[in-house]
KETI-94029 format. One record per residue (C-alpha): x, y, z; residue number from 0. Coordinates in nm, 3 decimals, decimal comma. Layout:
{{X; Y; Z}; NUM};
...
This chain:
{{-1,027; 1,666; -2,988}; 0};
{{-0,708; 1,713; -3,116}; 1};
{{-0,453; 1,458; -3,015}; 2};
{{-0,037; 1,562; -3,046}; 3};
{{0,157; 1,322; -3,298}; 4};
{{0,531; 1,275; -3,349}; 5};
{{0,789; 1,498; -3,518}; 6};
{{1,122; 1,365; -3,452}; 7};
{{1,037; 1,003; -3,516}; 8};
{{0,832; 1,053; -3,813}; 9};
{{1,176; 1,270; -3,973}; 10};
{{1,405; 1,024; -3,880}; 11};
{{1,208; 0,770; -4,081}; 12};
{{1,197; 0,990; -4,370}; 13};
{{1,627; 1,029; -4,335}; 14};
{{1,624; 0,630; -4,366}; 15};
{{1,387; 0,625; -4,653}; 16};
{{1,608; 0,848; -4,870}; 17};
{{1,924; 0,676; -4,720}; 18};
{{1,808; 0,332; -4,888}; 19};
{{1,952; 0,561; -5,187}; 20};
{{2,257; 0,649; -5,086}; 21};
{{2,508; 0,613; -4,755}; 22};
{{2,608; 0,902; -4,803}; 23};
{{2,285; 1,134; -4,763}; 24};
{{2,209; 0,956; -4,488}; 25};
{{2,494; 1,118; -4,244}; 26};
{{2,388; 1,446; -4,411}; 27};
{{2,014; 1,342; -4,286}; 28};
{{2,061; 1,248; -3,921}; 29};
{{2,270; 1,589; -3,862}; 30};
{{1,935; 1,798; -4,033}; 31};
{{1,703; 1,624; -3,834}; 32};
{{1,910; 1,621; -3,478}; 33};
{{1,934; 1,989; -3,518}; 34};
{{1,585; 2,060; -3,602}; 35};
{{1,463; 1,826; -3,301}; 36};
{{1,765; 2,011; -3,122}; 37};
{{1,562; 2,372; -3,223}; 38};
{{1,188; 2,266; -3,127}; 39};
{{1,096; 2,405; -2,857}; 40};
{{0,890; 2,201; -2,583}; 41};
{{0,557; 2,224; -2,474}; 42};
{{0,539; 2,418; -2,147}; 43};
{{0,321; 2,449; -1,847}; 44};
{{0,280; 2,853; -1,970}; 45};
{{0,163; 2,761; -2,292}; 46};
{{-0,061; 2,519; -2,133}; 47};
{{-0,125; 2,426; -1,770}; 48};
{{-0,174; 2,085; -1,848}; 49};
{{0,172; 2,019; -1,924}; 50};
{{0,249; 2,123; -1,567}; 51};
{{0,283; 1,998; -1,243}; 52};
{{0,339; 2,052; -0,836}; 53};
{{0,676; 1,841; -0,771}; 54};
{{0,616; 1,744; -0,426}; 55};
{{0,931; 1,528; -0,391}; 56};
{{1,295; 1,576; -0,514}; 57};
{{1,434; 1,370; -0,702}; 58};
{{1,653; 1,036; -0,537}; 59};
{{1,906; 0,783; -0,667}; 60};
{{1,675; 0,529; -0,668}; 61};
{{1,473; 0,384; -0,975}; 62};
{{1,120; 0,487; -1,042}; 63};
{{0,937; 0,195; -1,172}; 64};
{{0,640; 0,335; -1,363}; 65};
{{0,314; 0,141; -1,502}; 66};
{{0,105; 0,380; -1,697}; 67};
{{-0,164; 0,366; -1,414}; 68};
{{0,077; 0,473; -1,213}; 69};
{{0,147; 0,775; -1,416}; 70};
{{-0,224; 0,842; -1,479}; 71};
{{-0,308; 0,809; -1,076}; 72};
{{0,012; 1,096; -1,051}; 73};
{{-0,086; 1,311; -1,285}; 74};
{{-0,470; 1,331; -1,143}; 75};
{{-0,266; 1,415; -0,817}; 76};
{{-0,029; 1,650; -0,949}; 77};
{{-0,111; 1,793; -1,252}; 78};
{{-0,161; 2,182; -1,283}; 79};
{{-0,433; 2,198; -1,523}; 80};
{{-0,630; 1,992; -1,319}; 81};
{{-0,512; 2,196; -0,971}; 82};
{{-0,625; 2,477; -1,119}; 83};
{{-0,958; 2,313; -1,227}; 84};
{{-0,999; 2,195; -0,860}; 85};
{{-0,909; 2,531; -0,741}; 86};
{{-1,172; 2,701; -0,958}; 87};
{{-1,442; 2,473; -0,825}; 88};
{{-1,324; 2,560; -0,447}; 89};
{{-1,398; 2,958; -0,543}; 90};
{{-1,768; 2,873; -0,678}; 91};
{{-1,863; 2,649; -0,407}; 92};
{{-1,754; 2,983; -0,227}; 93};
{{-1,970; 3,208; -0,414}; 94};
{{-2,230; 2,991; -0,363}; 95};
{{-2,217; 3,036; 0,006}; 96};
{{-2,229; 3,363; -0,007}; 97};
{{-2,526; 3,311; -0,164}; 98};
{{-2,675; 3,131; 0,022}; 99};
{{-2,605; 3,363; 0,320}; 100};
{{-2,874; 3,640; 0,159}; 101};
{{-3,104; 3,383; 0,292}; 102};
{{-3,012; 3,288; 0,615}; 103};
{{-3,055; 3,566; 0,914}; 104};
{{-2,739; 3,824; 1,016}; 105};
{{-2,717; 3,797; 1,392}; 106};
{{-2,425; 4,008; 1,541}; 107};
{{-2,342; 4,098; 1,892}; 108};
{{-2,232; 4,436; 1,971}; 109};
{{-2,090; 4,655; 2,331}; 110};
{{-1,933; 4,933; 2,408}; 111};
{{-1,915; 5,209; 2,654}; 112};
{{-1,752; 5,520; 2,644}; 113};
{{-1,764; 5,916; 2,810}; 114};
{{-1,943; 6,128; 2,685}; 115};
{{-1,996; 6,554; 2,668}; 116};
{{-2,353; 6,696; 2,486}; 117};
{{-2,390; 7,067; 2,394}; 118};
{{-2,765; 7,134; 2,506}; 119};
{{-2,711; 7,477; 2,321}; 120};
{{-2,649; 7,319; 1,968}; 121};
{{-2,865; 7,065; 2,007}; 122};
{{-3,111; 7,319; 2,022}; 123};
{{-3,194; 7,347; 2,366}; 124};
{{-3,089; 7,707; 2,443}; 125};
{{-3,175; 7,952; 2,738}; 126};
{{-3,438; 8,115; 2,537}; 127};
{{-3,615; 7,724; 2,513}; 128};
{{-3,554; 7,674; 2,868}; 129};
{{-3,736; 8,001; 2,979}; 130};
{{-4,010; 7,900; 2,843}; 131};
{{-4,054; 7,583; 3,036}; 132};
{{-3,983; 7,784; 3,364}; 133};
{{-4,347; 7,755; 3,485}; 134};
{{-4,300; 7,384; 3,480}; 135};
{{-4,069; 7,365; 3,736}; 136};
{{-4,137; 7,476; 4,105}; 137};
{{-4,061; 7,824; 4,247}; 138};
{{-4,125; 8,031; 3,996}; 139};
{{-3,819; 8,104; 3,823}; 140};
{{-3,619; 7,999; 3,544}; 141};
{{-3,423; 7,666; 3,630}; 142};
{{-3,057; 7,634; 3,633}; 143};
{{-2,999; 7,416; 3,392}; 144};
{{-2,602; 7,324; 3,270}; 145};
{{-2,612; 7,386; 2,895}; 146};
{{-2,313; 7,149; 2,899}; 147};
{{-2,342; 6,768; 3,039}; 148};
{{-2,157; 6,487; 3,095}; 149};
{{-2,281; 6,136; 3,134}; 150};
{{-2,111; 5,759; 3,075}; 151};
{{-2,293; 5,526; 2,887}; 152};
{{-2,252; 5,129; 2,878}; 153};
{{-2,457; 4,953; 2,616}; 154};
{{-2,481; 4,590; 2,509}; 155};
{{-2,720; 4,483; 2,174}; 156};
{{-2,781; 4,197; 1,983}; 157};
{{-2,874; 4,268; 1,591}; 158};
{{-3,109; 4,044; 1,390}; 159};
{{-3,140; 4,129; 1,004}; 160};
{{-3,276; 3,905; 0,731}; 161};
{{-3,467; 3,920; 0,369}; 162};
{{-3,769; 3,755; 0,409}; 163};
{{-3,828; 3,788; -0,001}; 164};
{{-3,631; 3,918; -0,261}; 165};
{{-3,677; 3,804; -0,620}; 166};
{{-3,293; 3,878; -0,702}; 167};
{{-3,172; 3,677; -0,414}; 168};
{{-3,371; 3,372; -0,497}; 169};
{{-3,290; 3,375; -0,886}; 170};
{{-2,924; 3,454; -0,759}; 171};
{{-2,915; 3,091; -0,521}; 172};
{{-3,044; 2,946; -0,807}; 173};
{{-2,802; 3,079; -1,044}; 174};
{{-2,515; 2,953; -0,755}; 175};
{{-2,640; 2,589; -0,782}; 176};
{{-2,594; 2,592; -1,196}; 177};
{{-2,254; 2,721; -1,161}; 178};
{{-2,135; 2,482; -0,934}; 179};
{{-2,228; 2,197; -1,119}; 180};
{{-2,034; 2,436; -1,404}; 181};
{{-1,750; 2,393; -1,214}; 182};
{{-1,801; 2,013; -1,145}; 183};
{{-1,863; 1,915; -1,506}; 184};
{{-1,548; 2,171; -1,586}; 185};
{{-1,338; 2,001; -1,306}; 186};
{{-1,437; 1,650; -1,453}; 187};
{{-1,330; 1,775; -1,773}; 188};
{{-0,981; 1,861; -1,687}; 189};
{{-0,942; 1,502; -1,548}; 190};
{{-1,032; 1,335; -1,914}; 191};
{{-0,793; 1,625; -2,050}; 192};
{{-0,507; 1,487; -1,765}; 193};
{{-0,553; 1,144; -1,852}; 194};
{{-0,549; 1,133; -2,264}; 195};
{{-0,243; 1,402; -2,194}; 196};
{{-0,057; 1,148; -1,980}; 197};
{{-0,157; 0,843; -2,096}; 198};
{{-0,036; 1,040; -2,457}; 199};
{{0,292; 1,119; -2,338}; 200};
{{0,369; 0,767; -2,153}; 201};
{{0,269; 0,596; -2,478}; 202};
{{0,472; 0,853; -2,658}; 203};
{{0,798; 0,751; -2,416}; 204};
{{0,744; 0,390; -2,450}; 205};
{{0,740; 0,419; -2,826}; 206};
{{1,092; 0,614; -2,812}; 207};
{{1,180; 0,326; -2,600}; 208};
{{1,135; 0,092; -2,869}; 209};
{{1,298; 0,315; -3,079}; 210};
{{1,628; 0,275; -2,853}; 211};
{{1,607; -0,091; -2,846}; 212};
{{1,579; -0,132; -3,234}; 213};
{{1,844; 0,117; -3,282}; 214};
{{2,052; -0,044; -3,036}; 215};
{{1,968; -0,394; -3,184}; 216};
{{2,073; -0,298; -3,518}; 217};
{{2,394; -0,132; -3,400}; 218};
{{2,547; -0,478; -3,250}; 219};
{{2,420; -0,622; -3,563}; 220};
{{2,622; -0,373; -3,752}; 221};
{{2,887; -0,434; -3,540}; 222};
{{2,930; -0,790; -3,604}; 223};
{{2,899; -0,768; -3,985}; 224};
{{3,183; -0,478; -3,916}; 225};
{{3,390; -0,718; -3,766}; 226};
{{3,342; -1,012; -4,051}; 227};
{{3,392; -0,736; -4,316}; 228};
{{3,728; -0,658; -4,121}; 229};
{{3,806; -1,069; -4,112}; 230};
{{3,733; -1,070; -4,463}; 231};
{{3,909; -0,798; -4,575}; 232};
{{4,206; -0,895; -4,364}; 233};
{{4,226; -1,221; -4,566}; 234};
{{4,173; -1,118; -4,887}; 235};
{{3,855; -1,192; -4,940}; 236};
{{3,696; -0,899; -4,932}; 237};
{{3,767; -0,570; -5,058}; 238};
{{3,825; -0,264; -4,837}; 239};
{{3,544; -0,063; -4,989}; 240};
{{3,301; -0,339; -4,855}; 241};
{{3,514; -0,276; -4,507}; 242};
{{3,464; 0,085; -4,533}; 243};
{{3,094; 0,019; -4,637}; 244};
{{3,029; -0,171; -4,320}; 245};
{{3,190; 0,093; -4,106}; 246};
{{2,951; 0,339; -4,264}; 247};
{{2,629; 0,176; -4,180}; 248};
{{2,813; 0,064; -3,842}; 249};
{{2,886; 0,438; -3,767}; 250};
{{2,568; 0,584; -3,894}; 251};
{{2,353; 0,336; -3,706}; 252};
{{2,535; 0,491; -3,413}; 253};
{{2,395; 0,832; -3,462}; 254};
{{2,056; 0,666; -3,514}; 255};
{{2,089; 0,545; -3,186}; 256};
{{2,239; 0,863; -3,018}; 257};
{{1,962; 1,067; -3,179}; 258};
{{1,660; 0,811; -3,039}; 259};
{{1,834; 0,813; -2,699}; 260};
{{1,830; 1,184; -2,665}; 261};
{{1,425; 1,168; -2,795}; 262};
{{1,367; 0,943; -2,543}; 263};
{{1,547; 1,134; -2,293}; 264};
{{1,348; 1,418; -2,357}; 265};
{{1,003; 1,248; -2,402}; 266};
{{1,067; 1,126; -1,989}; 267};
{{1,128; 1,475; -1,901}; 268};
{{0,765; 1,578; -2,046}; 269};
{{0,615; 1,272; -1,868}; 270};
{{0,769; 1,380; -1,506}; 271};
{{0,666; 1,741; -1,563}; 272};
{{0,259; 1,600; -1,632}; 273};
{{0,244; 1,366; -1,345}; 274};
{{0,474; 1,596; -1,067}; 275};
{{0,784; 1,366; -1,077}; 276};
{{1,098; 1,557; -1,008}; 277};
{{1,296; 1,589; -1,387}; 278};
{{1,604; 1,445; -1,239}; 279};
{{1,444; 1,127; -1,124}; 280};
{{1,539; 0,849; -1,315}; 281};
{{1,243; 0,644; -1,456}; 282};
{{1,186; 0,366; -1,583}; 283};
{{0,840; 0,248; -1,776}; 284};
{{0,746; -0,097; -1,719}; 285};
{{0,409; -0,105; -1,960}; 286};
{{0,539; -0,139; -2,308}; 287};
{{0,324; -0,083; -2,594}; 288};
{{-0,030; -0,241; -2,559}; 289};
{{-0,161; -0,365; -2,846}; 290};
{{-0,569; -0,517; -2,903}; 291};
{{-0,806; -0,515; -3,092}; 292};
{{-1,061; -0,302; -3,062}; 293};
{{-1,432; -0,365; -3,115}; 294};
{{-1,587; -0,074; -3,239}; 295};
{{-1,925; 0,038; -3,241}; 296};
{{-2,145; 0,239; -3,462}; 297};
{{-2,165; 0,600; -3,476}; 298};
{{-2,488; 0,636; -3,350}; 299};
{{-2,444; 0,421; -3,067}; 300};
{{-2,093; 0,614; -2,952}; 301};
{{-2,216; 0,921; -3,055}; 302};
{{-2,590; 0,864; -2,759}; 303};
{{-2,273; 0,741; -2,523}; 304};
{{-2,109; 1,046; -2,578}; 305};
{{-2,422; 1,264; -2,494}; 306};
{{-2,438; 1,130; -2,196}; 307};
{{-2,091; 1,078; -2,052}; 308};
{{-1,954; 1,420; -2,217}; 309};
{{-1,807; 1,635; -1,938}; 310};
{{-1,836; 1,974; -2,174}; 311};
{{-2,157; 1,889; -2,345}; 312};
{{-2,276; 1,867; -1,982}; 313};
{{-2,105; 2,139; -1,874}; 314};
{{-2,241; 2,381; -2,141}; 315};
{{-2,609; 2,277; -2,092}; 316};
{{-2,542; 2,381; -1,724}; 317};
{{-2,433; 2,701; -1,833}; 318};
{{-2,766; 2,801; -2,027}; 319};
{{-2,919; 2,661; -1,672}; 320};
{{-2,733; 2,931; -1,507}; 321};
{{-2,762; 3,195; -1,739}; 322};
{{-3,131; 3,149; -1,744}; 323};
{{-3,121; 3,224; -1,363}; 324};
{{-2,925; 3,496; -1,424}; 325};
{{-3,150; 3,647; -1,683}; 326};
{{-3,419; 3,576; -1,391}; 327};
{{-3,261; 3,732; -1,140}; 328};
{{-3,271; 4,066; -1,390}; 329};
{{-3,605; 4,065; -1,466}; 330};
{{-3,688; 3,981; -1,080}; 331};
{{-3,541; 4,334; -1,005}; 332};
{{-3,890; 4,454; -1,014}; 333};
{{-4,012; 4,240; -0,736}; 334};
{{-4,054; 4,422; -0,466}; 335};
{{-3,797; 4,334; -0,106}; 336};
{{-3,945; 4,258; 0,230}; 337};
{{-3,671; 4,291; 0,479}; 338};
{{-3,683; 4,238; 0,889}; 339};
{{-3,418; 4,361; 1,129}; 340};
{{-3,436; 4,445; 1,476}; 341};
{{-3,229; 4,466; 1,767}; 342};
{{-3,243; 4,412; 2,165}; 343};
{{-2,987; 4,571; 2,435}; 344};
{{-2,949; 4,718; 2,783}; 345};
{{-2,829; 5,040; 2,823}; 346};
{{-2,687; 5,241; 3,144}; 347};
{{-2,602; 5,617; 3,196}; 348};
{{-2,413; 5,711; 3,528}; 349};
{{-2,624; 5,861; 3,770}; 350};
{{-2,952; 5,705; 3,627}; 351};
{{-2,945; 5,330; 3,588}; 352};
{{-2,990; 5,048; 3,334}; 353};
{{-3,288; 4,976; 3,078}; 354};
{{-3,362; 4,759; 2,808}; 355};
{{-3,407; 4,897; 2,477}; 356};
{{-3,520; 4,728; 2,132}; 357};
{{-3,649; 4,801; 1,842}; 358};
{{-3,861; 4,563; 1,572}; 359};
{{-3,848; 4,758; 1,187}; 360};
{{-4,013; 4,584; 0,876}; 361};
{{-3,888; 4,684; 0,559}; 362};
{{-4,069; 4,695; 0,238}; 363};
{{-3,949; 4,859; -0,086}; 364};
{{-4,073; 4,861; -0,431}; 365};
{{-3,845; 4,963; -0,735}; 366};
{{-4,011; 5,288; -0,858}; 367};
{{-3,788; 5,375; -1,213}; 368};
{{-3,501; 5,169; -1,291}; 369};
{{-3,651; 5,065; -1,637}; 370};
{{-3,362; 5,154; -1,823}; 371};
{{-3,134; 4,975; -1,662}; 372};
{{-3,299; 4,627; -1,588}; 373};
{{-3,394; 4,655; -1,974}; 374};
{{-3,029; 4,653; -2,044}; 375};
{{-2,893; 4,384; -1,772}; 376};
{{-3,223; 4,174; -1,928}; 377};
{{-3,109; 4,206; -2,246}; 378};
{{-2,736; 4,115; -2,184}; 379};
{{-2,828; 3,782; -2,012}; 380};
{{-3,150; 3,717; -2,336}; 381};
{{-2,800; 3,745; -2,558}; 382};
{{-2,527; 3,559; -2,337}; 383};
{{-2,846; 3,305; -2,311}; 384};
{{-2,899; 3,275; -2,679}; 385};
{{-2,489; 3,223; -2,779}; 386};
{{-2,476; 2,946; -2,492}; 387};
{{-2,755; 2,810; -2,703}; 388};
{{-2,585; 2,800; -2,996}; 389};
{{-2,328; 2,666; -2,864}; 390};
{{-2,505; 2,381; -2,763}; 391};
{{-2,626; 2,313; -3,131}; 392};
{{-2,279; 2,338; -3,230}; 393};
{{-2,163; 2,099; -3,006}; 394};
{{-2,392; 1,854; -3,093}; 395};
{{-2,252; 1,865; -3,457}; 396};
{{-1,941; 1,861; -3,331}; 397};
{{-1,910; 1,591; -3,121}; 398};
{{-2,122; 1,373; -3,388}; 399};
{{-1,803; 1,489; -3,568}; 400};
{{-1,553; 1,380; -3,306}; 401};
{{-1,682; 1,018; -3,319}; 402};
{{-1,707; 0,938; -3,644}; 403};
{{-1,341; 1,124; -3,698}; 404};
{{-1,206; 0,909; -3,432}; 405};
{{-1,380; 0,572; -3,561}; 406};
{{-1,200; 0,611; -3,915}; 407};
{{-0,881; 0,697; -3,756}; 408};
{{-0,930; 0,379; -3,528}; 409};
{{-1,001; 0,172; -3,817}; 410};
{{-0,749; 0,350; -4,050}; 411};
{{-0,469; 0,271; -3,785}; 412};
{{-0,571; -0,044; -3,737}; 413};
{{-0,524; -0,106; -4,087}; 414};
{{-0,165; 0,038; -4,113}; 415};
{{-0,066; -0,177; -3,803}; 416};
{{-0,092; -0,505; -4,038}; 417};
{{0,055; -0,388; -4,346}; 418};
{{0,388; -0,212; -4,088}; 419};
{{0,392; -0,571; -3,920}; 420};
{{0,370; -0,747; -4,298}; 421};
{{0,649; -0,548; -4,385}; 422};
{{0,895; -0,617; -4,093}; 423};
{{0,848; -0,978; -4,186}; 424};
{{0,940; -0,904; -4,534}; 425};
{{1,220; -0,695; -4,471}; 426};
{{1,330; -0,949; -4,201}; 427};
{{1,352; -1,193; -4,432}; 428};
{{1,544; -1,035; -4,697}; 429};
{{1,748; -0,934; -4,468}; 430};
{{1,821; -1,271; -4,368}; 431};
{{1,858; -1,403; -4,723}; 432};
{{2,090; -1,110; -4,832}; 433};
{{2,295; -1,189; -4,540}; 434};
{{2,341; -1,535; -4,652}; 435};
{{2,416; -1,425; -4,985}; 436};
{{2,743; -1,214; -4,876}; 437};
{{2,855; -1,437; -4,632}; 438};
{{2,856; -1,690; -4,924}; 439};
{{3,027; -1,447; -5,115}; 440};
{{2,774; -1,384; -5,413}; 441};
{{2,682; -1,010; -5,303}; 442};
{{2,922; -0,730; -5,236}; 443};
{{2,786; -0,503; -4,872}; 444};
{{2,576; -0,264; -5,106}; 445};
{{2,289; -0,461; -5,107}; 446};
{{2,288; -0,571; -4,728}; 447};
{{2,331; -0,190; -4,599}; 448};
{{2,045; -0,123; -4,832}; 449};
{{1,833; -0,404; -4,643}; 450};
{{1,950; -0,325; -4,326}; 451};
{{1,785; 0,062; -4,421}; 452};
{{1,500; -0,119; -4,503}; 453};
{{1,463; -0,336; -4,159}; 454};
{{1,531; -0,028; -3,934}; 455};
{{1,288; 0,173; -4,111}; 456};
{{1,013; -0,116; -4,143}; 457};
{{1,118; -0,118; -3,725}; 458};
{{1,025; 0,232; -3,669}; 459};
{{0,722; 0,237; -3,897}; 460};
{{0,542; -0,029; -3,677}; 461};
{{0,629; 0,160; -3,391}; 462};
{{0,527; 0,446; -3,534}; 463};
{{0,192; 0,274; -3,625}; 464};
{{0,118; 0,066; -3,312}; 465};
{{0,144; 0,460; -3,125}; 466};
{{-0,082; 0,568; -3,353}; 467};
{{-0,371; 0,311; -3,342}; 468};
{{-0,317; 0,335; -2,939}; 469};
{{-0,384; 0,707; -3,001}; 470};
{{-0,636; 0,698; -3,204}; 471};
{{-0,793; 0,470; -2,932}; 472};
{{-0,734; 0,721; -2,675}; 473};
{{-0,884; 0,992; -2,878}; 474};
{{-1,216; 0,757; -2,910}; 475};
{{-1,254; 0,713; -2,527}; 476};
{{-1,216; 1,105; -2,505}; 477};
{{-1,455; 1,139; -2,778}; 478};
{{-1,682; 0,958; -2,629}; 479};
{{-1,668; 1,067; -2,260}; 480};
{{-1,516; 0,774; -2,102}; 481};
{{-1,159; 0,841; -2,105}; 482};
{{-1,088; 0,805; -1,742}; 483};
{{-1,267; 0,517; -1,691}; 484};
{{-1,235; 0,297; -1,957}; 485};
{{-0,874; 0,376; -2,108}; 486};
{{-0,765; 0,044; -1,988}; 487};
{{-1,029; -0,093; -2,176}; 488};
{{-0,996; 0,084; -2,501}; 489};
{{-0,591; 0,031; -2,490}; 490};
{{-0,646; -0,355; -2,426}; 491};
{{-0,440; -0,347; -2,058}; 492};
């Protein structure tokens, strides 16, 4: 399952790297990489609905505090991927009462009453027909019968229809059931999907958070070795390029911390458009990064969890469950259909009175010659059948893949956060010492903006590496099936 990484961050770190080199590049570095982050275009809701959301509120002047529950319980509210999951489920629970209505009886009430005017004549009751029923009547002669009437008739019925068998129908209910639990396990899916996608994005803000407050951390630091390189230069015991030095870094640190603010800035706006908080609201995240340890299984034992907590795997194998109904309800076309219907009513005619009329009809019909064409729906559904199989297969393989991908990159992360949190104690510590050293007035500035470099960057590399081991976390609960209900547990809150 793929999970999105970091751009900006993991460029800015690269612009400190090469500016351990030289002051200079650096400046040249922070304007590259601000106007490629400035050029990127963000993920939208019409790329993918997941990245949407129904803003139910505007926005107000008041702070929203924001745990990361909090923004996964919004974003299972408000998401669009997941509405439109929901909203998908809603239309085959639908279907599936239509279905079921092929079983159930069709009772309908009907009246009316109306004039009306019959042509004996062209009904086929001429003078020539009447003659000859002349003897019938008294008299003798030919009766004088209107070949034009007029009568008003007022009748009330009730209508009973229903399929008493019908092979189609029954392979069709059955068909309705496997595609609602389709839906369900599809529906379930998009949750997992809304929660690594959030959860993603909140730990992505909180690490750009961190980013601020180490940028902003080294800028007063800056600041104050500005303002002792300005004491010193003022009496004469510095020079002014170790002045102009420290208003490099001091200055340049202050683009580092303009650029992280804007990421930040940005990485919010994502967050509210996931979770249905209105853009404008101002936020503020009160879970900072988590950090545990994580005790990992083996890949057999995650990979039998992930069989049977797997929303899609699941979802699939209910697929072949309704396709094999499907491919039943073909085949059943030969069947033959018993049908009932029937009716009751009263009827009146001016002139002649009321009476009750009704009528009773069985219905049995047998398919004669449609060969051709339930050969070819059968076949369709034998070949959507046989890919949903192999589909199946695939998946297997796949999600055997999934968890043993997402164990290394658990244990690879895990890995790099140690060595990142090794090296900010290093670099801490020279810093320290080279500090010392030009307030004592052995070193020149060179050497402390070069360890300075080194801190921020050792900074942002932990931070970079504590989001990616939380990540990679994430990514195992997803691979596994158990994203939304064991996140806390993976992320250690």
């Amino acid at each position: 399952m793929p999970v999105s990484g970091t751009k900006s961050r993991t460029a800015r770190r690269r612009g400190r790297a090469a500016w351990c080199a030289s002051v200079g590049i650096l400046c040249g570095l922070l304007v590259a990489v601000c106007g490629v982050a400035a050029q990127t275009p963000n993920p939208t809701s019409k790329a993918n609905p997941f990245y949407g959301s129904v803003t139910l509120k505007p926005a107000t002047d008041e702070v929203l505090r924001l745990s990361l529950d909090d923004a996964i319980q919004r974003g299972l509210q408000n998401n669009l991927g997941l509405k439109e999951a929901e909203n998908a489920e809603r239309a085959v629970h639908a279907q599936r009462m239509q279905a079921l209505q092929q079983f159930l009886p069709t009772i309908t009430l009907t009246g009316n009453t109306g004039f009306y005017q019959h042509d004996l004549a062209a009904q086929g009751f001429g003078p020539g027909l009447i003659s000859k029923f002349g003897g019938l009547f008294g008299g003798g002669g030919t009766p004088n019968i209107p070949l034009v009437t007029h009568d008003t008739l007022t009748e009330g019925q009730i209508h009973f229809d229903q399929i008493l068998f019908s092979g189609p129908v029954i392979a069709a209910w059955k068909a309705a059931g496997a595609a609602t639990k389709v839906a369900h396990f599809s529906k379930m899916t998009a949750r997992g999907e809304v929660v690594q996608e959030v959860a993603t994005a909140y730990l992505h803000a909180v690490a750009a958070a961190s980013e601020v407050d180490d940028a902003r951390a080294l800028e007063r630091a800056d600041l104050v070795q500005l303002n002792h390189a300005h004491e010193e230069h003022a009496a004469g015991v510095a020079t002014n390029l170790d002045e102009l030095r420290a208003k490099v870094q001091y200055q340049s640190q202050q683009q580092v911390t303009i650029a992280a603010q804007n990421e930040l800035d940005k990485e919010l706006i994502l967050l509210k458009r996931e979770i249905g908080v209105d853009p404008g609201q101002k936020l503020e995240l009160t879970d900072r990064t988590p950090f545990s340890d994580l005790e990992l299984e083996t890949p057999e034992e995650l990979r039998a969890q992930a069989y049977r907590n797997r929303q899609d795997y699941q979802n699939l194998q209910n697929q072949i469950v309704e396709l094999k109904a499907a491919n039943k309800a073909y085949r059943s076309q030969r069947l033959p259909t018993l049908r009932f219907s029937g009716n009751y009513g009263v009827q009146e005619i001016s002139s002649v009175g009321s009476h009750g009329t009704f009528s009773a009809v069985g219905v049995l019909s047998f398919p004669i010659f449609r060969e051709a064409g339930i050969r070819g729906d059968i076949d369709a559904s034998e070949a959507q059948l046989d890919a949903a199989r192999a589909q199946v297969e695939d998946l297997r393989v796949r999600i055997d893949q999934q968890v043993r991908s997402a164990l290394l990159d658990a244990a690879a992360a895990r890995k790099l956060v140690d060595v990142s949190r090794s090296n900010l104690e290093l670099a801490t510590r020279a810093l320290n010492d080279e500090t010392e050293r030009v307030q004592a007035g052995v070193d020149n500035t060179l050497p402390l903006v070069t360890a300075q470099a080194t801190l921020a960057a050792a900074q942002s590399t932990l931070v970079e590496s504590l989001y990616q081991y939380n990540l990679s976390k994430l990514a195992l609960a997803r691979s596994t099936g158990v994203i939304e209900t064991q996140y806390r547990v993976f992320l250690g809150k």
